[in-house]
N, C-alpha and C positions, 0 to 999 in steps of 0.2 A: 329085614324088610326095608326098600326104599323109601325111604320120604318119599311122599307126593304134597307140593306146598303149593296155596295160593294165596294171594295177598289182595287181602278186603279193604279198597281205597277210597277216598273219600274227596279224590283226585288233587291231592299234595303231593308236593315233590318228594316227600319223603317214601313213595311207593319204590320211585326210582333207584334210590340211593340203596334200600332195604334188598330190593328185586336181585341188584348187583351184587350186594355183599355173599345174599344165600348163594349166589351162580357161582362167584370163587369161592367157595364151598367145595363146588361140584355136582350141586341143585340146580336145577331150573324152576323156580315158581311162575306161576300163572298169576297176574295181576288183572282186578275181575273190578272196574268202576263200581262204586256202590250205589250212585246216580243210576245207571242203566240196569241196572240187576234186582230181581229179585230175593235170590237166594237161592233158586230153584234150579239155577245148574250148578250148583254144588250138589246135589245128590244124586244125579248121575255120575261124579267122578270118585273113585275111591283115594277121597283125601287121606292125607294122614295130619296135617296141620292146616287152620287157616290162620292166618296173621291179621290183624288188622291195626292199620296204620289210618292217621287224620293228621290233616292240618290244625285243626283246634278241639277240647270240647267242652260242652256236645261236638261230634261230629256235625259235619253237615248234614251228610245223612243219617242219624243219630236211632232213626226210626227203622231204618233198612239194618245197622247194623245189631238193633234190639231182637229183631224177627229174627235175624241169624243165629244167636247166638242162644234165643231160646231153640231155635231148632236144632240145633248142631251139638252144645251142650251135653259132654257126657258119650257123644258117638265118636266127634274127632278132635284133637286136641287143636284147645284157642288160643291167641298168643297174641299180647296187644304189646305195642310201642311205641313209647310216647306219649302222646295225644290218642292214639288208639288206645292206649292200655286204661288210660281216665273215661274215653267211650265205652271199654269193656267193662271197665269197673260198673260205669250206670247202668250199662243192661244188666248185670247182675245186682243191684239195690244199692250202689253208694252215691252219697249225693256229694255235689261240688259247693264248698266254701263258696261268699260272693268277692270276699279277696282274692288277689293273686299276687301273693308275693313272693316268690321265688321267682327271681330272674334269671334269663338265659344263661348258661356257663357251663364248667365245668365244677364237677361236685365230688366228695368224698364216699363211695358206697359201701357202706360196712354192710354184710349180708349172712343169713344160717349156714350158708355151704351145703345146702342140700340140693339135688336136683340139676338145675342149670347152673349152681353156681361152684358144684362139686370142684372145680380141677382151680377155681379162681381163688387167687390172694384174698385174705378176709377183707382188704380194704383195698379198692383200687379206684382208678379216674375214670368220669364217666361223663357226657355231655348232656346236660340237661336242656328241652324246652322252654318258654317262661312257662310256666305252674303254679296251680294253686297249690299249699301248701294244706298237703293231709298230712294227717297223724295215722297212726295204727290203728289206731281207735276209731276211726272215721269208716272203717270196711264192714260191708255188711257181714251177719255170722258166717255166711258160707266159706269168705273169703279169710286169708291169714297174710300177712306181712312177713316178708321173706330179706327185705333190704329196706334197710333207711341211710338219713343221711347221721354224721356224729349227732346232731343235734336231737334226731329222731323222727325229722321228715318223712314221710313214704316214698319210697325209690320201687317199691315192686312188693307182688303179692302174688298168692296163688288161694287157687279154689279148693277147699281142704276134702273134697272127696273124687272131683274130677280132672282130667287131664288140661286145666286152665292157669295159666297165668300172665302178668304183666309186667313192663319194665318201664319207669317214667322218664327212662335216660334210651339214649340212643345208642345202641351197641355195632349200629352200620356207621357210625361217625368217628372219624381221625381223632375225635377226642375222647374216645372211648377204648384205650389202648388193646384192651381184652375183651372188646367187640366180637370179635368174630369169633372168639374161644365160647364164650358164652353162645353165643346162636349157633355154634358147633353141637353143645351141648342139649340143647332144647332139642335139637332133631335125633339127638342117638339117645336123648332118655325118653321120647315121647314118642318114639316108633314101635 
């Protein structure tokens, strides 16, 4: 089955960057403002992934992307990054620290090798946002932790019964060497 991908924005540059990376792939996603949208023309289209990408969070639209994801949940697989994947986490029950200390860079991600991280080095470079620093333990039950940093930061998680999860690093960014291997992956185990 082909992917069919759309990417849920919260109108950050990071739509752009993300939009490209999946194209040399040899995808085309559909990039869907989350200002203008409902949610309601996603279910005319037979998705196979939505992405959603934010400039900060909360999203800006934080509310649009809560209603999606209770809607969508469990029918097409969800896929947050970045700043999106910390918006997806809220819709499904985790809350944000009032600190934020993890600052922009690049980071260490040791991760399970399950899933999207099957073909990847157990530890490899990866570009982070600035970020609040969660723990493992900071995920609601639904959710499980999939990558942290040495230290034990959260780098990514998944939803332990549905086709959902997050990456708090940038896998469309030059400082994410194995970037695109990873979002290779997310679409051939998620189809």
């Amino acid at each position: 089955m082909t992917a069919a991908i759309a990417i849920f924005d919260d109108e950050s540059s990071v739509a752009f960057n993300v939009a490209h990376a999946i194209a040399s792939l040899g995808w085309r996603p559909k990039v869907r403002p989350a200002a203008s949208s409902d949610g309601a023309e996603f279910d005319a289209e037979s998705l196979t992934h939505i992405i959603f990408v934010a400039g900060r969070a909360p999203a800006a639209e934080q509310a649009a992307m809560d209603a999606l994801v209770a809607a969508r949940l469990g029918q097409t697989a969800l896929i947050g990054i970045g700043n999106g994947a910390l918006a997806l986490a809220l819709a499904l029950g985790a809350t944000l620290p009032a600190e934020r200390p993890l600052s922009p860079g690049v980071v260490e991600v040791c991760h399970d090798g399950c899933l999207s991280f099957g073909n990847l080095s157990y530890r490899f470079r990866a570009w982070t946002p600035r970020l609040p620093r969660l723990d493992p333990g900071d995920l609601p039950d639904g959710l499980e932790a999939t990558a942290t940093t040495p230290a034990g930061a959260l780098l990514a998680f998944r939803h332990r019964t549905h086709p959902c999860e997050g990456v708090l690093f940038h896998p469309e960014s030059s400082g994410t060497p194995d970037g695109l291997r990873w979002l290779a992956n997310v679409f051939g185990v998620r189809t």
